[in-house]
N, C-alpha and C positions, 0 to 999 in steps of 0.2 A: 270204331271196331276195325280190327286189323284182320286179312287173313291168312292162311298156311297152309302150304302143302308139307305134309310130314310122313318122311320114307322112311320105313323099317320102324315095325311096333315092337320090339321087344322091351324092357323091363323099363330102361330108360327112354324110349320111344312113346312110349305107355306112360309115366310121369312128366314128362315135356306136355303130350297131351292135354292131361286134365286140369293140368295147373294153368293151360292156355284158355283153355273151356272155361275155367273157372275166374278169368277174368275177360269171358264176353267175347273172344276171339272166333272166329270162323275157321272148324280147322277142317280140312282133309286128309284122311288119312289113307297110307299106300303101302302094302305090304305081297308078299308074292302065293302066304301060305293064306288060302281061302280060311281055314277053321277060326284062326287070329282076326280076320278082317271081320267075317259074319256074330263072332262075338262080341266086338267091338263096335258096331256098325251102327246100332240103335242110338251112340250118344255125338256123333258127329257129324257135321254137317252133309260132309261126302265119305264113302268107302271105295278104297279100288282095289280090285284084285288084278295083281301088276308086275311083271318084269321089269323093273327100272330101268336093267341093262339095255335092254332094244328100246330104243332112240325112236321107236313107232309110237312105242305106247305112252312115251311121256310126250309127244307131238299131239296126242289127243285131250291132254290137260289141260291144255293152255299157261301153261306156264308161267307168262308176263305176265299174267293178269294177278298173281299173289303176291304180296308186299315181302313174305321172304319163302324161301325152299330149303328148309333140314334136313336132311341127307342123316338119318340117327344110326345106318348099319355100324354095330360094334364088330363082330364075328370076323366078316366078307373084307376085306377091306379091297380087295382087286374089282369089288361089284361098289363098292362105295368110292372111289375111284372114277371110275368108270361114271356111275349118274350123276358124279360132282360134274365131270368133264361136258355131260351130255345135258344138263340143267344150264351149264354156262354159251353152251353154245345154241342154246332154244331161247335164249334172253332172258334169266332171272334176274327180278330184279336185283337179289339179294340171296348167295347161297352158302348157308352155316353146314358146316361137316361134322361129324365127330370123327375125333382121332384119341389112339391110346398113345402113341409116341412124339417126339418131335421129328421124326422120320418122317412118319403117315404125313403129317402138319406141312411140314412142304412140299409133300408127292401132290396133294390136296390144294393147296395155296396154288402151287405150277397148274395145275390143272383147271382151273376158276374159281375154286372155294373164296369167297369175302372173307369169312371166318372162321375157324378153326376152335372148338372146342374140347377141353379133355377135364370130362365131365369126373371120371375116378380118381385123377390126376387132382381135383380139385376139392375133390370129398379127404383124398390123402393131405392136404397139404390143412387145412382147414383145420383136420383132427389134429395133426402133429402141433399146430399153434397152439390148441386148446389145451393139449395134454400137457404142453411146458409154462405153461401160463394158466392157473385158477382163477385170475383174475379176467380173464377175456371171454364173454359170452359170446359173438359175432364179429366176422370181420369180413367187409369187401376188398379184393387185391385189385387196385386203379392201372398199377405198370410193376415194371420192375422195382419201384424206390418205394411210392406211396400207395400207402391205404386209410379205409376207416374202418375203426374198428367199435366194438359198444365193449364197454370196459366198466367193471366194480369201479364206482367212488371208493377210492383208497379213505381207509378211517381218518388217516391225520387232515384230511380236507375238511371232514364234518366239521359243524356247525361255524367253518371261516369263509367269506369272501370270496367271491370268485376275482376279484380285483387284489386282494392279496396273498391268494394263490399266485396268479398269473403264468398258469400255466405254458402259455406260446411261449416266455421267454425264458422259464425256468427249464420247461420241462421240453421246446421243442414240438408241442400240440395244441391245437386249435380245438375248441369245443365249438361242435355243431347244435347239439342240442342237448337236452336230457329228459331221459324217460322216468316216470315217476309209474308204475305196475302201468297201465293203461292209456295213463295221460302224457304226452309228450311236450314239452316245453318250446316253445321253437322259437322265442324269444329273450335272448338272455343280458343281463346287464351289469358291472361290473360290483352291485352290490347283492345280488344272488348268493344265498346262502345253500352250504350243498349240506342234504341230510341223509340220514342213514338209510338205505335203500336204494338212493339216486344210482340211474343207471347212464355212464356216459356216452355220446355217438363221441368220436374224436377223428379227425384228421392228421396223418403229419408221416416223416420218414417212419417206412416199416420195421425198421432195427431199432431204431431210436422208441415208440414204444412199444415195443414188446422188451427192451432194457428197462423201459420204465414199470411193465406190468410185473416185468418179474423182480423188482426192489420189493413193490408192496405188499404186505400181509394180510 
């Protein structure tokens, strides 16, 4: 069990939350308008009604003692800022920002942020994959070059070999696993036969498949 301190409940502050709750985490949550915090306040471990900006009242947190500190204001960015600056200097161990720009992203980084997140930025970029590709259900972005992505078994794979497929050297992509509705395979071998529904995980250069996604039918 991990815990967190998490500033500013608005919409994304408020989904970072429950999807942490929802995996067991200890969260505390810190916002400046009392009505947000008292309605919220029933499902988390701590509630504070808080000025982030003065550097008092985040000295009464204790700060060090949580595994990381979010920083979620979208709106403020001069008050977000500011409690990145004042979270680094109280000793977090770990402090994530959000940012809308790559501007924000290094006023932030300069200031202590560990990480920088651009939470719309990444809902934008996600959709744009999806939309030039039918074929790509999910993808995680690793860096600049690689990811993984879960991708439709292209038809002409059905019912052939995964040994002569061989995907890494034709195609440039590593299979991690394959999802079959519910069951996930995590074991694979090079006489795997792929059938009609198979859903692939794939690793490999980011250009390279989505070239590949968008051949298939």
């Amino acid at each position: 069990m991990k815990s967190f301190l998490l500033i500013g409940m608005g919409k994304f502050g408020r989904t970072l939350g429950e999807k942490m709750l929802g995996m067991g985490d200890e969260v505390t949550i810190v916002d400046k308008n009392e009505d947000i915090v008292n309605s919220l306040a029933s499902k988390y471990t701590d509630a504070l009604i808080a000025n982030c900006m003065n550097i008092d009242n985040l000295k009464k947190m204790d700060i060090p003692s949580y595994d990381a500190c979010i920083v979620a204001i979208g709106e403020d960015f001069q008050s977000s800022l500011e409690i990145t600056s004042n979270l680094h200097d109280l000793g977090a161990k770990r402090v994530i920002s959000k940012a809308a720009t790559s501007i924000q992203s290094k006023f932030l980084m300069r200031s202590g942020a560990d990480e920088v997140i651009y939470p719309d930025n990444d809902i934008a970029e996600k959709l744009a994959i999806r939309l030039n590709s039918s074929n790509v259900i999910n993808y995680i972005d690793l860096d600049s070059e690689y990811s993984i992505f879960e991708i439709a078994c292209p038809d002409k794979w059905i019912k052939k070999k995964l040994v002569d497929i061989n995907p890494r050297k034709k195609f440039g992509m590593n299979i991690l696993t394959i999802k079959k509705g519910r069951e996930v395979i995590s074991s694979l071998d090079g006489e795997y036969v792929f059938e009609e529904g198979d859903q692939l995980v794939v690793f490999g250069n980011t250009v390279t498949i989505l070239n590949f996604t968008n051949k298939q039918k």
